[in-house]
N, C-alpha and C positions, 0 to 999 in steps of 0.2 A: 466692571466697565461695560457700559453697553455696546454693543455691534452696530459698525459703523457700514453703512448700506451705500454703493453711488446708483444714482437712478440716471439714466442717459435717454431722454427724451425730448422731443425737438416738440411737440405739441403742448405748449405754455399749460394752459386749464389742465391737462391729465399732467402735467410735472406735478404741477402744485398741490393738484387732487390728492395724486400719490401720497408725496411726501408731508402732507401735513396729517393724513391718514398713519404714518408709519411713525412719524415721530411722538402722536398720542401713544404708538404702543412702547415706545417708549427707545428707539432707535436712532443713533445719530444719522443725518438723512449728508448727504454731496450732491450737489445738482451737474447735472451738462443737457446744453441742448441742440447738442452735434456731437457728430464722431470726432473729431477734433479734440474740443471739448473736452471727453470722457477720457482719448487718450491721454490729454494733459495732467490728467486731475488721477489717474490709476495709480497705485502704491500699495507694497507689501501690508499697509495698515487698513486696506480695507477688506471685510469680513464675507461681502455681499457685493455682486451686481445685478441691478434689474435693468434693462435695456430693450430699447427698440429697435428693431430691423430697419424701417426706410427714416435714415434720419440726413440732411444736410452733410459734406465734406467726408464721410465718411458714416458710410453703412454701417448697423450693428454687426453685420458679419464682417465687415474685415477690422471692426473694430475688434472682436474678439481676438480673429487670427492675429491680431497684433500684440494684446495686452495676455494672451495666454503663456505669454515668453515671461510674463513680470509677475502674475499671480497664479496664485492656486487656488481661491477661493471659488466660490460655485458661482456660476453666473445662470442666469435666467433668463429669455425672452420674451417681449410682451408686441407682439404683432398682430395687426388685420390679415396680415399674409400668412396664412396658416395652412395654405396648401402641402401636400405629403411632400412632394420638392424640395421645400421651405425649410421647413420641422428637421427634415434630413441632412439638408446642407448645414442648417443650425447646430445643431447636434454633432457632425462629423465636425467641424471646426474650431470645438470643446464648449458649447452650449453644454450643460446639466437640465435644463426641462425649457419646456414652452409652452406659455401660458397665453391663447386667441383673446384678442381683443372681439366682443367687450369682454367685461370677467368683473366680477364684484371685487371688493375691498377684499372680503371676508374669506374669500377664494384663496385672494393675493398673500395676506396675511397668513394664514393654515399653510399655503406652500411652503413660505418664507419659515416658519416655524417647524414645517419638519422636516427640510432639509438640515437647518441645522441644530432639534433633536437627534438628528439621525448620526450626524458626525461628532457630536457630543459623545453620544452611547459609542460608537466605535474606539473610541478613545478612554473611556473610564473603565471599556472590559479590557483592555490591554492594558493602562496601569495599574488592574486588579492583580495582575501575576500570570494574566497569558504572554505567550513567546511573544519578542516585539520585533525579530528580523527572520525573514525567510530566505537561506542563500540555495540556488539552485541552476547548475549548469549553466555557473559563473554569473546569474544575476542575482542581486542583492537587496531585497526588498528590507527595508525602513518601516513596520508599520507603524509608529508614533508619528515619527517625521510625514508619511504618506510620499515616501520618495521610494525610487528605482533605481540601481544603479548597476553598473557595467563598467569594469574596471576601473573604480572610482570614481566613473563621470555620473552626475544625475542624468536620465532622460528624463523628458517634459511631457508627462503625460497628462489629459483631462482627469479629472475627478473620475468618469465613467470608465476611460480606458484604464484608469490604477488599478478600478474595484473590479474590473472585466477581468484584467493579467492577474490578479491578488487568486484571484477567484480560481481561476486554471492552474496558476503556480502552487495552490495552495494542495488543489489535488493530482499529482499529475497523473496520467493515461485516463483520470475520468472522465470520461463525455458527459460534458452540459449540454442540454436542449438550450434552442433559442431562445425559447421560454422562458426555463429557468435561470440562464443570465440575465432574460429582460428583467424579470422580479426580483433578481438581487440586487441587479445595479439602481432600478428606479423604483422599486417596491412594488407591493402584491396590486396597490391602487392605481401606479403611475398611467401617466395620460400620452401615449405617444405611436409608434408603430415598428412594431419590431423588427422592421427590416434594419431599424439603426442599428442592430447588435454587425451587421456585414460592415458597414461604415466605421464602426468604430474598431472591429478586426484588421480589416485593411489599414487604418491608422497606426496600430499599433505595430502591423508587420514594418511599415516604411518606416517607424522611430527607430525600432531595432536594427535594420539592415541600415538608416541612416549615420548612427553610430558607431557602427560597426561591426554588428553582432549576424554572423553567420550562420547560424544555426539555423533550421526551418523546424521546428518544436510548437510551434503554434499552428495545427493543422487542421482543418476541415474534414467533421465525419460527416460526407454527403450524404442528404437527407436526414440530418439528425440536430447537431450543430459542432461543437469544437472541443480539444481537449490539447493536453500540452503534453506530449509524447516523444519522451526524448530515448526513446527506442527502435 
């Protein structure tokens, strides 16, 4: 079945552009052309979102902060506003990339295609026969499901904050540079600024202490970047 993609953008000529582009490759396309709009039309059935930032009724960013409660699918941004600001706010709010207007088709498409390569492969080496839950100082990582959890409740992480927590839980007392979180969460090529990796740290500390989880095990080696030390 093909992947079902919603495009939320308020500019008539680039919807259409878009989507008649996506759907030669062969992807079922959902329109909106407001925040509104896209809120109405979001559901656990879709694969993909591309969106724009300054849209009518509702901004792509609090569209996201809204719909990140109902999906987990990667979303995208496609803005003129591409200021470091922008990009940041984007991203802490559980954006997965941002893609400046203008940008070719061909651009659009190759992102859209290794985003979800990428989560493809994640998922076919674990049901190769690697471990599929990681439990650890009472959190309970899912990696099939790509869920978290804390005494049976799921937290609501971004795609970037899973693979950020996955990544530290996975070793703990080892220190990642910012670096080399930036490159595993967005890859060796990704397009962005690695102050997100702070942004998306701080997120994840308030889900945890939001939930209930007391512990301070996600720590900052200054001047270096983070490790999960529950020592």
């Amino acid at each position: 079945m093909s992947k079902k993609i919603l495009i939320a953008e308020d500019e008539e000529d680039m919807l259409h552009l878009i989507s008649l582009h996506l759907k030669k490759q062969g992807y079922q396309i959902i329109e909106a052309m407001d925040g509104q709009d896209a809120i109405d039309k979001i559901n656990t059935t879709i694969d993909f979102v591309l969106m724009d930032i300054m849209m009518p009724k509702w901004s792509g960013l609090e569209v996201c902060e809204r719909i990140r409660q109902k999906v987990d699918c990667p979303i995208v941004f496609i803005s003129a506003a591409s200021d470091e600001m922008t990009r940041i706010k984007a991203l802490s709010l559980g954006g997965d990339d941002f893609i400046a207007k203008p940008f070719s088709l061909e651009e659009l498409t190759l992102k859209i295609e290794a985003i979800f390569n990428m989560k493809e492969r994640f998922l076919d080496s674990y049901e190769k026969g690697k471990r599929k839950h990681i439990i650890i100082n009472e959190l309970e990582v899912d990696l099939l499901a790509r869920q978290i959890f804390y005494k049976g409740n799921a937290i609501s992480f971004t795609k970037k904050e899973y693979e950020l927590l996955v990544l530290l839980l996975s070793s703990p007392r080892q220190v990642f540079t910012k670096e080399q979180i930036y490159d595993h969460i967005n890859g060796i090529d990704g397009v962005g600024d690695i102050q997100s990796i702070v942004e998306h740290v701080k997120n994840i500390r308030h889900k945890l202490v939001k939930i209930g989880y007391k512990h301070n095990y996600l720590q900052t080696v200054w001047g270096i970047g983070y490790q999960w030390n529950n020592h």
